[in-house]
C-alpha positions in Angstrom: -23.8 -132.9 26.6 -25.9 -129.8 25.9 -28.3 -130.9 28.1 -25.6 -131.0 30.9 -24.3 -127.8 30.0 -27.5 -126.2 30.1 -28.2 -127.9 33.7 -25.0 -126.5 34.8 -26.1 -123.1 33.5 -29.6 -123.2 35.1 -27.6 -124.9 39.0 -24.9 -121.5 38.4 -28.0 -119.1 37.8 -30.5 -120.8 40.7 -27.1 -120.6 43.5 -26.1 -117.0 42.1 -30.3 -116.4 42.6 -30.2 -117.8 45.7 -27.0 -116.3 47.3 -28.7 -112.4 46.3 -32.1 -113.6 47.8 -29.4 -114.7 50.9 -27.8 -111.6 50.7 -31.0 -109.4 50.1 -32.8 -110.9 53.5 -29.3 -110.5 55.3 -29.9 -106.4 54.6 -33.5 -106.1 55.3 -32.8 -107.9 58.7 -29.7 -105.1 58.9 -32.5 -102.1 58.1 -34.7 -103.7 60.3 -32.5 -104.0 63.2 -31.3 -100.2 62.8 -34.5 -98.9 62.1 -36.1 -100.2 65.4 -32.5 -99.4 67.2 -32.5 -95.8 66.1 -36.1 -95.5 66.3 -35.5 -96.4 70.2 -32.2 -95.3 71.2 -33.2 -91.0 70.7 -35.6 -92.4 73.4 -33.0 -94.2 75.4 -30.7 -91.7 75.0 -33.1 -88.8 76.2 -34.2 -90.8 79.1 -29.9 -91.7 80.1 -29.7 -87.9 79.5 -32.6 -86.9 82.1 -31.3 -89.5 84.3 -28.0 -87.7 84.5 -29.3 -84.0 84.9 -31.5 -85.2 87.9 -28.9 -87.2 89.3 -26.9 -84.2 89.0 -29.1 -82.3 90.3 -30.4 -83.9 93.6 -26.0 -84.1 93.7 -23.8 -82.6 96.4 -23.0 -80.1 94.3 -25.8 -78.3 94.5 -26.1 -75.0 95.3 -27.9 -74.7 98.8 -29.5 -71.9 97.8 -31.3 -72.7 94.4 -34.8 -72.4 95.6 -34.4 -68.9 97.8 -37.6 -67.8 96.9 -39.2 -71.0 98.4 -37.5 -70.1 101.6 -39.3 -69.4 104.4 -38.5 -65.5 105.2 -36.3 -66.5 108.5 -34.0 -68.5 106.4 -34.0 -66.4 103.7 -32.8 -63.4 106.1 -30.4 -66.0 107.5 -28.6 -66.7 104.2 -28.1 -63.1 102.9 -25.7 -61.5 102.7 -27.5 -57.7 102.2 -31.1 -57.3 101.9 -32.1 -53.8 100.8 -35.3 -51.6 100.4 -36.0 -49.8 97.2 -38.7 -47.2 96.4 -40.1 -46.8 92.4 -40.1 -43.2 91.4 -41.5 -41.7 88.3 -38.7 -40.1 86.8 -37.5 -39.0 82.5 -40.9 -41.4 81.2 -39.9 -44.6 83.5 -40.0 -45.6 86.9 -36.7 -45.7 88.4 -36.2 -48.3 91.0 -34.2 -46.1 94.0 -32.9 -48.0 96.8 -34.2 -45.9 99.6 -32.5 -48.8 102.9 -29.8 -51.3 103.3 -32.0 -53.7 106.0 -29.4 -56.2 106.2 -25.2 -55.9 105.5 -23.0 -59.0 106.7 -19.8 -57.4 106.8 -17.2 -56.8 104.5 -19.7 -57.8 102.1 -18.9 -55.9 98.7 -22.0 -53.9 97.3 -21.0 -51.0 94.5 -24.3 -49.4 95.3 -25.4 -47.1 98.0 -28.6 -45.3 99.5 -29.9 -42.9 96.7 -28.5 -44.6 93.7 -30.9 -46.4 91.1 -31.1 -50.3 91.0 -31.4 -50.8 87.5 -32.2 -54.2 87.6 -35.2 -53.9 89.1 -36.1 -50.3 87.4 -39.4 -50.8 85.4 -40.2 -49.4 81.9 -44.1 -48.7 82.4 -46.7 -45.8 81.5 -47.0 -43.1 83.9 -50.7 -43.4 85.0 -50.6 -46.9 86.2 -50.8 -48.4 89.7 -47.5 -49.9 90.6 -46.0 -51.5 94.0 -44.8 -48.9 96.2 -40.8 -50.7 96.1 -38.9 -54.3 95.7 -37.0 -55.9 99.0 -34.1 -57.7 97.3 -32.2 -60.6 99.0 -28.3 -60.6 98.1 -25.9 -63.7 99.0 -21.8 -63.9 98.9 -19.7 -61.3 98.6 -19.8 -58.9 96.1 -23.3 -59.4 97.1 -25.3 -61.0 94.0 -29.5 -60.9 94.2 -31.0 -63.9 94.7 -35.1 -62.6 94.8 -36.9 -59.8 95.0 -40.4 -59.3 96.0 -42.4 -56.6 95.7 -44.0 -54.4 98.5 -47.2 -52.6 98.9 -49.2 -50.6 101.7 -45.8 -52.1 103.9 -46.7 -55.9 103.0 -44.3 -57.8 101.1 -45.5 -59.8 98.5 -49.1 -58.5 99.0 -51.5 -58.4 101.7 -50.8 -61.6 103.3 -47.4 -60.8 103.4 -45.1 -60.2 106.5 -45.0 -56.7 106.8 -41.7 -54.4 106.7 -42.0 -54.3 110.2 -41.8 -57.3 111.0 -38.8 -58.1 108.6 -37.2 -55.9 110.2 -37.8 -57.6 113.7 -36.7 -61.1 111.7 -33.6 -59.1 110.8 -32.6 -58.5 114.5 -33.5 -62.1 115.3 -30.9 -62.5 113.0 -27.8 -60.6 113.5 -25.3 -60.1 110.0 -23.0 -63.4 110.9 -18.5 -61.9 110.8 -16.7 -63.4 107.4 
């Protein structure tokens, strides 16, 4: 009777064992799985993620005119709206960026600046002794015109040497009439 009492004891103590070894393996497996889940899905999720933002991207809703700057300079007087010619002058400690031409205005386009008046946005905070581009041409599109590029100008070359001269952006502009909104 002992004996069978401590047999039952020992069977209760090896199945209570055994269901916590049961138990303990079911966890691990659990960690396991989540650990090489996690460990992969920032991974997955990045790669969905880049998936989506090129989709969107190459998408019909993007704007025609993301990559102006890679235009070539027909298209880009084409698609503006204004382009305008701007002269740096040495002025209080700064160069002042003055626009000195308005090449291009498709009309009714909205600009709040006129000839004389200082583009700010392309004004330059530099020392007074150094060499600098004589001016910017900056491309505007829509209406009230926002810039879309600039490119600097020197010896009347845009975008150095090899540039197309102002000259001949101006002949590009006639090719190109300012289209009626």
């Amino acid at each position: 009777m002992i004996q069978e009492s401590s047999n039952r004891s020992t069977d209760t103590s090896t199945r209570k064992l055994t269901n916590l070894v049961r138990v303990l393996v079911v966890l691990a497996t659990i960690n396991l799985i989540a650990t090489v889940f996690l460990g992969l899905a920032p991974s997955l999720f990045v790669s969905r993620l880049n998936q989506q933002i090129t989709t969107h991207q190459m998408g019909a809703s993007e704007d025609p005119l993301n990559d102006f700057h890679a235009f070539p300079i027909s298209k880009q007087v084409e698609s503006a709206s204004l382009i305008m010619r701007t002269e740096y002058q040495k002025t209080d400690g700064r160069i002042k960026c003055i626009i000195v031409e308005i090449l291009k205005q498709t009309p009714n386009t909205k600009f709040y600046y006129k000839i004389g008046d200082e583009y700010p946005e392309l004004g330059r905070m530099r020392e007074l002794d150094t060499e600098y581009e004589a001016g910017q041409i900056a491309f505007f599109v829509g209406s009230p015109a926002s810039m879309r590029y600039a490119t600097s100008y020197a010896n009347g070359h845009l975008g150095g040497a090899n540039g197309p001269s102002i000259e001949e952006l101006r002949q590009i502009i006639k090719a190109h009439p300012p289209k009626r909104s």
